[in-house]
N, C-alpha and C positions, 0 to 999 in steps of 0.2 A: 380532627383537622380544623376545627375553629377558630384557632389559635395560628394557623400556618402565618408565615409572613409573606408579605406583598412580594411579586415577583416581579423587579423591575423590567422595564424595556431600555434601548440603549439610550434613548434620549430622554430618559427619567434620570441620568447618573452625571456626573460630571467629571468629564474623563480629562487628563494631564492634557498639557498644550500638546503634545506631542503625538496625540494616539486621537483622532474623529472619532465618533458613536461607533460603535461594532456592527456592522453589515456582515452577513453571512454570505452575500453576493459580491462583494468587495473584491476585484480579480489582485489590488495590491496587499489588501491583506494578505487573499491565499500565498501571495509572495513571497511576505515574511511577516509570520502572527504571531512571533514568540511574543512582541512586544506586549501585545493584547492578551495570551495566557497569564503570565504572569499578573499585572492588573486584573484581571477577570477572575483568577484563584484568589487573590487577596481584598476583592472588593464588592465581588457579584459575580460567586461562583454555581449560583445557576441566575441565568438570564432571559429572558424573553424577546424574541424578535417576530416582527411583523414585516415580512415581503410579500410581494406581487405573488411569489409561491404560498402564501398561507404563513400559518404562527409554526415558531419552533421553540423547543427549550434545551439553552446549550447548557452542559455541565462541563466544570473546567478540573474538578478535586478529582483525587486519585480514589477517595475512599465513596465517591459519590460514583464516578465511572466505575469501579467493580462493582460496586451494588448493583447496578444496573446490569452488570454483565452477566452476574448470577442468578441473579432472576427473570430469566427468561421467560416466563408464566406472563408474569407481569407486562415486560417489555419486551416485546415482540419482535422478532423481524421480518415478518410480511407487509411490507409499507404499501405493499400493491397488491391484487389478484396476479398470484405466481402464473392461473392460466392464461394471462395475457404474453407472459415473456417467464419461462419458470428460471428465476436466478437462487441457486445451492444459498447464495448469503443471503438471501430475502425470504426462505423458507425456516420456519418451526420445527422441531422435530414431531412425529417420526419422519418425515419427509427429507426433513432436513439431511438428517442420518443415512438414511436410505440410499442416496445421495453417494454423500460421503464412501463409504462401505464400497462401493463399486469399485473404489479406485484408489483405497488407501495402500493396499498392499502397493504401490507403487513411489509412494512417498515418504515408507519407512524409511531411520536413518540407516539401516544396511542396504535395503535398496537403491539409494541415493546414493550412497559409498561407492557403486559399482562404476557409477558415470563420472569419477573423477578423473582417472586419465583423458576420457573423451573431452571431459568439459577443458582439461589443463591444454592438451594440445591445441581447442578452439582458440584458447586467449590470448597462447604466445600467438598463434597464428595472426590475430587481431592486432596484439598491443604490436607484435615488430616493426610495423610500419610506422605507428605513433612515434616510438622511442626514436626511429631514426631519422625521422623529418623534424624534432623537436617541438615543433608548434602544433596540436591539433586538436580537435574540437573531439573531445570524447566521448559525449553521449552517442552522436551520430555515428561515427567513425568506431565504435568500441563498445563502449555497453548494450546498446540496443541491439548489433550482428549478433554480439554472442548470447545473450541471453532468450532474443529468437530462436536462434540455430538451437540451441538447447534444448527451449520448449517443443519446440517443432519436433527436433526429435523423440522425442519422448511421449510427443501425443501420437507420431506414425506419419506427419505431414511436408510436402516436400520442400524445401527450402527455397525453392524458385521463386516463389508466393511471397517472400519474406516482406517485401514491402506492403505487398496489397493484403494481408494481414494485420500489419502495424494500420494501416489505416482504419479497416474495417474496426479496429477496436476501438480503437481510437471514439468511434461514432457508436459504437457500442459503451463507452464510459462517459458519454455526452446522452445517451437514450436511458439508462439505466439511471442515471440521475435524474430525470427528467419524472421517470417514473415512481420513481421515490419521495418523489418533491424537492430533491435536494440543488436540483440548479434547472438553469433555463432551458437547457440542453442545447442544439444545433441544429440550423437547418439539414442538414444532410442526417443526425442521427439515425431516425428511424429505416431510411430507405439501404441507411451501409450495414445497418446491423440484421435487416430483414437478408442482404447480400451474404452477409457472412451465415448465418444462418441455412441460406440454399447453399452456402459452397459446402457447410457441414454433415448438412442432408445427405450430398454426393458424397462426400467423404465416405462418410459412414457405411455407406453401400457398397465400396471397395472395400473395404479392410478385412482382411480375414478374423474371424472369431478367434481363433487358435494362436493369434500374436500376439506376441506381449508389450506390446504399445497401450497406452491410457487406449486409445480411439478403441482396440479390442476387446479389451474389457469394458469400454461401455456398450460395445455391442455385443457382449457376453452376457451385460445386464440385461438389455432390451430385450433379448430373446431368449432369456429367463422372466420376464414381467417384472423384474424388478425396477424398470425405470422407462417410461414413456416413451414413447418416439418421439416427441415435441420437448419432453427433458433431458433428452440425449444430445439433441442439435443443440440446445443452450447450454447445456452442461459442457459438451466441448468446445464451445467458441471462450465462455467463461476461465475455463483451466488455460486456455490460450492468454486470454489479454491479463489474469493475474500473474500467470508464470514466468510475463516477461517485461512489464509495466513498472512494479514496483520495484523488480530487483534492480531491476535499469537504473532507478533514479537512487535507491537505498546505495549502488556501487558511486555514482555523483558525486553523492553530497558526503563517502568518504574519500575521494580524493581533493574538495574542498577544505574540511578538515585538515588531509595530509599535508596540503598547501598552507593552512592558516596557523597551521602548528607544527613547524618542521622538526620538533624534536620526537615528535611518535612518527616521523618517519625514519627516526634513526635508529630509536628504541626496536623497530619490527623488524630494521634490517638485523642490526646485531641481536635480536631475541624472537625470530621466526614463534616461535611458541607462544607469545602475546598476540598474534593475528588472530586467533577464536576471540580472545576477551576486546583486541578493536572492534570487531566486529560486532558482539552482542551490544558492546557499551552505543557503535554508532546506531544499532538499531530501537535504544532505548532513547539517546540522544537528537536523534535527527531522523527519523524513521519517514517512510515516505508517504503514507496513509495519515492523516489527520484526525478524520472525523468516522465516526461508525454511527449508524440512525437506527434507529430502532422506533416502535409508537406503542403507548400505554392500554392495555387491555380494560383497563379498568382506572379510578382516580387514585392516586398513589400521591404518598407526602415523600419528597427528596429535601433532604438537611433545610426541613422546617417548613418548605414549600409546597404548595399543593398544586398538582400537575393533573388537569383531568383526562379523563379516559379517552382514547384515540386520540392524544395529542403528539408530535412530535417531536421527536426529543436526537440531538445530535450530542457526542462523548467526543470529548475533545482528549483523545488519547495520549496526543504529544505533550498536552497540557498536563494530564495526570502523570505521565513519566518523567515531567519539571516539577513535579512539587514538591520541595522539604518533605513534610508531612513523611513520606516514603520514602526518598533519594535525597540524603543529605547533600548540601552544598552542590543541587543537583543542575547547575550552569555551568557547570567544571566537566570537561570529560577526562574521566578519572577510567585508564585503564586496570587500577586495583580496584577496582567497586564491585559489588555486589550487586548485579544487577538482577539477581532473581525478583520476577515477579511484574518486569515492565510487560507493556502492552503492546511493544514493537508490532510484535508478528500476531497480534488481539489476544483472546482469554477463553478458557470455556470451551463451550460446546462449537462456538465461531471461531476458534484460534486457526488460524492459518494453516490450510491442508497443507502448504507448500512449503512450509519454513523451514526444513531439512533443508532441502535445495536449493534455498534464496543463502540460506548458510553456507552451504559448502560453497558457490557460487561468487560467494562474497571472500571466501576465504580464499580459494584459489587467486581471485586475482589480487588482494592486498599481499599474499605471499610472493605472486610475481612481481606488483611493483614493489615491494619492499630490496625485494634481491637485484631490480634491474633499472630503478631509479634514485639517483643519489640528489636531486634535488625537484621537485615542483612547483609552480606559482603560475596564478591565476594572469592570465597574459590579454591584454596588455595591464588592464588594472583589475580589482572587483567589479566595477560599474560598467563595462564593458564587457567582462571576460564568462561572466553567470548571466543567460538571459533563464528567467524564472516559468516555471509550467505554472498556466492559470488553467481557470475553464474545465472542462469535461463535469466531473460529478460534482467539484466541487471540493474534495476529498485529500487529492494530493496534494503533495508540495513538496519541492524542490526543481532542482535544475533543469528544463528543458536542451538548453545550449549548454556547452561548457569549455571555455578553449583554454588549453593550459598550455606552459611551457615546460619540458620537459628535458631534465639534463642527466644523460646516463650515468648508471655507477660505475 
């Protein structure tokens, strides 16, 4: 490692008129960062930043974030003591696994098969309202009810809650970042997520063993030893804010898409059987997860650089799903593509426990609006009509707001 090359920082580089030094706290980057993947794959695609949080090292390639992903050993995901807050994605295996196991039978794709009528009659139920008022802001109005009411269901939790849920996570994806190094987090963090945490507690304490809800089986777990009392409360508040956070925004930013390119809304209508490949291609394309952090167990050279041990390193996954290198001409969404092998839904032993059902979830409703919308557009313009999610971990990106105009088929 003698020979590694210097690893710059952003104000080492001289970046287009168009693009300031890359801040990793930058709330308009997380906005919209394609602009900075791109330059950062082609110019300084691993980089070095120094915040108020401490140093990080981002990688932007595709073949530098698999490495990373594959070697677990190496690059760790325990950014924190798990027994402060034990989070399933901040744990190593076996623990990690452990985990997992308790509650995978519930995530198969045949198990998730079962809940698609339930999920199909939520959506109409959701979108009829949108379709006939024309104008309506969909994330609030649409994507977040149903993808609640889904999770909820499926963890055994009442729907009542639905808002003070959304919240509590909310300050749980602001606390969890925080703890990771990965953002500043929020004044309220710690106190909404220690909240959700007691309501979990109580949860837990009702539910019968014998049901077949997540919440059962993890108390199936617990009183087999297989899983903590303290990683049970975190384990189901966790399954909570991933099952219904990222799909929220992944359903978003493809009806921006279907707005910005009305001929794949045409295509879906007259070829219902291209809604799997919109789908995967949007989650290769515009996925709602940005960034995965891991820290080095040891000093490691990445494509010629040398990263020392217990440093912190962020994978810029959206960025590895743009690069030539893997995905040709990959600025284009090409519903013929081959999208095996994006990082949408992650990679490995971290791939998303939940990616059957953010799938089918996604597919259910492009199939409804494909059949029950014959034109969409961002209302009144773009710059008005997309207000962007910043903040929490740091992590996501795309649409917090989204109002569209909608014209029946």
């Amino acid at each position: 490692m003698a020979n590694s090359v210097k690893t710059p920082y952003p104000q080492d580089l001289v970046w287009p008129a168009h693009l300031r030094p890359f801040d990793p706290l930058d709330h308009s980057i997380q906005a919209d960062p394609f602009p900075y993947y791109q330059w950062m794959r082609e110019n300084a695609p691993v980089l070095r930043t120094k915040t108020s949080l401490g140093e990080a090292w981002f990688l932007s390639r595709y073949r530098d974030v698999v490495g990373v992903l594959r070697n677990h050993k190496v690059f760790s995901s325990e950014l924190y003591d798990p027994k402060k807050a034990p989070q399933v994605l901040f744990m190593d295996d076996p623990d990690h696994m452990r985990l997992r196991a308790a509650v995978a039978h519930v995530f198969t794709p045949k198990a998730v098969a079962r809940l698609e009528e339930k999920i199909r009659n939520l959506a109409e139920g959701y979108f009829r309202p949108l379709l006939s008022s024309g104008v309506a802001e969909f994330v609030e109005s649409f994507a977040t009810p149903l993808t609640i009411d889904t999770i909820a269901s499926l963890l055994g939790l009442p729907l009542s809650e639905a808002d003070q849920f959304r919240r509590w996570s909310q300050d749980w994806g602001s606390y969890s970042g925080r703890l990771s190094g990965n953002s500043p987090g929020s004044p309220t963090d710690e106190s909404g997520t220690m909240a959700f945490v007691e309501y979990m507690a109580k949860a837990l304490e009702k539910v019968p063993a014998e049901g077949d809800s997540i919440l059962s089986s993890i108390v199936r777990a617990r009183a087999e030893g297989k899983m903590t009392d303290q990683e049970a409360k975190f384990f189901s508040l966790v399954l909570f804010t991933a099952g219904h956070e990222t799909t929220t925004i992944l359903m978003a930013n493809g009806m921006i898409q279907l707005a910005e390119a009305p001929h794949l809304l045409s295509r879906l209508r007259d070829n219902p059987r291209d809604v799997p490949a919109f789908a995967e291609e949007l989650a290769r394309y515009k996925p709602p997860i940005h960034r995965l952090r891991r820290i080095t167990t040891q000093e490691v050279e990445v494509a010629g650089h040398t990263i020392p041990a217990r440093s912190h390193v962020r994978l810029l996954i959206v960025s590895a799903n743009h690069d030539p290198e893997k995905f040709p001409n990959p600025e284009v969404f090409d519903l013929n593509r081959d999208t095996g092998g994006h990082l949408g839904y992650g990679f490995g032993i971290h791939s998303c426990l939940g990616a059957w059902l953010a799938r089918l979830e996604a597919r259910i409703v492009f199939e409804l609006v494909a059949k029950t919308v014959s034109k969409i557009e961002l209302y009144p313009d773009p710059s008005s009509a997309v207000v962007p999610f910043t903040g929490g971990s740091m992590s996501a990106s795309g649409p917090k707001f989204l109002t569209l105009r909608l014209t029946p088929a």
